[in-house]
C-alpha positions as a Markdown table, in Angstrom:
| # | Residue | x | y | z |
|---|---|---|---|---|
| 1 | Unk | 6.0 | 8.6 | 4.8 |
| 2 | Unk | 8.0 | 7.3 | 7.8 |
| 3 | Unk | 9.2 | 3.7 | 8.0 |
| 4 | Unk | 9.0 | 2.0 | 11.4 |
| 5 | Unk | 11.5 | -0.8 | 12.1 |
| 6 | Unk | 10.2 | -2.3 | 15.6 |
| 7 | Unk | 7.9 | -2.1 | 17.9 |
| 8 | Unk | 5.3 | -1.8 | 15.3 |
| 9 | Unk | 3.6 | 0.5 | 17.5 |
| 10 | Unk | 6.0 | 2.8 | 16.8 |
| 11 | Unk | 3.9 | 4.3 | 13.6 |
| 12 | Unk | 1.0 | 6.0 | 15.9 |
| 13 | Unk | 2.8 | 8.8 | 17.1 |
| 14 | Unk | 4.0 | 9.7 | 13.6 |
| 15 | Unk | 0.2 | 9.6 | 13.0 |
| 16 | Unk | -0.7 | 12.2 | 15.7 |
| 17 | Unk | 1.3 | 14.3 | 14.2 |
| 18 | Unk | 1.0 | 14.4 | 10.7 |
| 19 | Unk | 2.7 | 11.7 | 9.2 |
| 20 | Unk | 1.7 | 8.2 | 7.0 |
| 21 | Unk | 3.8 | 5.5 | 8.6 |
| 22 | Unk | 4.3 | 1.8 | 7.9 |
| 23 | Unk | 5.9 | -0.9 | 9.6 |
| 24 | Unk | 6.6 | -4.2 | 8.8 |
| 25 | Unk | 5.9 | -5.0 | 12.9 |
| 26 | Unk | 7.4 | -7.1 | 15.3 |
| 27 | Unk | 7.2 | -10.7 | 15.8 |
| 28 | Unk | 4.8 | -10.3 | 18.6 |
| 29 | Unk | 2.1 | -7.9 | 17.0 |
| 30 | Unk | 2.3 | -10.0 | 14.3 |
| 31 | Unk | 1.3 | -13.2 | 16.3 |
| 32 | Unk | -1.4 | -11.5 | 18.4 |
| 33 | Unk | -2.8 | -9.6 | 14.9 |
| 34 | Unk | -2.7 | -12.9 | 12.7 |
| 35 | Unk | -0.4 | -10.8 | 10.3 |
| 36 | Unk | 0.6 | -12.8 | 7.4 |
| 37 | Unk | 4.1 | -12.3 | 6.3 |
| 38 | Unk | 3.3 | -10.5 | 2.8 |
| 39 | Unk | 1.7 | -8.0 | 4.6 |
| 40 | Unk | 2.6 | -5.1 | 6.7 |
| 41 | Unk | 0.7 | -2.2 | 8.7 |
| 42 | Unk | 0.2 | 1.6 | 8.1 |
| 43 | Unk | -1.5 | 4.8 | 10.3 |
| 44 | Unk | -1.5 | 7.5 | 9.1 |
| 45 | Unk | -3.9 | 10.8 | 10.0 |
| 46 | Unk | -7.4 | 10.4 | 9.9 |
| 47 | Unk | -7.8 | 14.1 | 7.9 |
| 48 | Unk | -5.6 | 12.6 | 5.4 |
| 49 | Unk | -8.2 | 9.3 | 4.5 |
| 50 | Unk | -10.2 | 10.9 | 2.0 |
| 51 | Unk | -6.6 | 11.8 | -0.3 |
| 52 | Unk | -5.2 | 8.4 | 0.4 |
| 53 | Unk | -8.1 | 7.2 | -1.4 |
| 54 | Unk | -8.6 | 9.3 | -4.2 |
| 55 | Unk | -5.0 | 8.8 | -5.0 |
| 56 | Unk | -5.8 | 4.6 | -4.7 |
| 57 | Unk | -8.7 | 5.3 | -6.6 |
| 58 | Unk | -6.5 | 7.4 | -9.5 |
| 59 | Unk | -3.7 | 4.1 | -9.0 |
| 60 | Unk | -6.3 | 2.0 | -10.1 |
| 61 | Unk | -7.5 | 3.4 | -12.5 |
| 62 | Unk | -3.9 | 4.5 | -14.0 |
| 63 | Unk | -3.8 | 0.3 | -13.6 |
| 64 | Unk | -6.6 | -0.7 | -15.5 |
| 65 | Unk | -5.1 | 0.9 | -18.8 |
| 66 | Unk | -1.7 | -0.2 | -18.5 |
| 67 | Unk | -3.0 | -3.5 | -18.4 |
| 68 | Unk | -6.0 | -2.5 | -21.2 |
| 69 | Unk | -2.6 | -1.6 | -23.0 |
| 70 | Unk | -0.8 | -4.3 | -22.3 |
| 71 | Unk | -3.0 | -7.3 | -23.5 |
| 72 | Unk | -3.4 | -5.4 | -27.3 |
| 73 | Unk | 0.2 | -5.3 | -27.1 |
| 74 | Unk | 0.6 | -9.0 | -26.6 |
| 75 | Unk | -2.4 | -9.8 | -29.1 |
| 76 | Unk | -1.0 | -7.5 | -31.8 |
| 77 | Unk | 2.6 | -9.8 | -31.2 |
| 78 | Unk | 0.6 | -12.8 | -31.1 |
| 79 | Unk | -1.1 | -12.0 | -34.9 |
| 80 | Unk | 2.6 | -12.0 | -35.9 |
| 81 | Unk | 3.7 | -15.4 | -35.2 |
């Protein structure tokens, strides 16, 4: 993954060829695109979509038991005080 500094448009030709990029943007593109500050923008290749999901999809899930984990971890240290 390649990390754009400014111009935020800098992370489409990266995109054409090949790469996942991500750029925090520039002041402008952030104005004209309502960007919020904790937020910042990615392209990457179309062909690579369906991957990017499934890996979110695995992140999620991967997620959901850490947390599964986590709250029978702080109830099993609760019954101890």
């Amino acid at each position: 993954m390649r990390l754009a500094t400014r111009p935020q448009c800098q992370i489409i030709p990266p995109a054409y060829q090949g790469q996942i990029a991500v750029s925090a943007g520039c002041a402008v593109s952030r104005v004209r695109t309502g960007l919020p500050p904790e937020e910042m923008t990615c392209a990457l290749p179309g062909g690579s979509l369906p991957a990017v999901i499934d890996r979110l999809r695995q992140a999620v899930t991967a997620d959901k038991s850490a947390v599964g984990y986590a709250i029978t971890d702080c109830r099993r240290f609760d019954a101890l005080t």
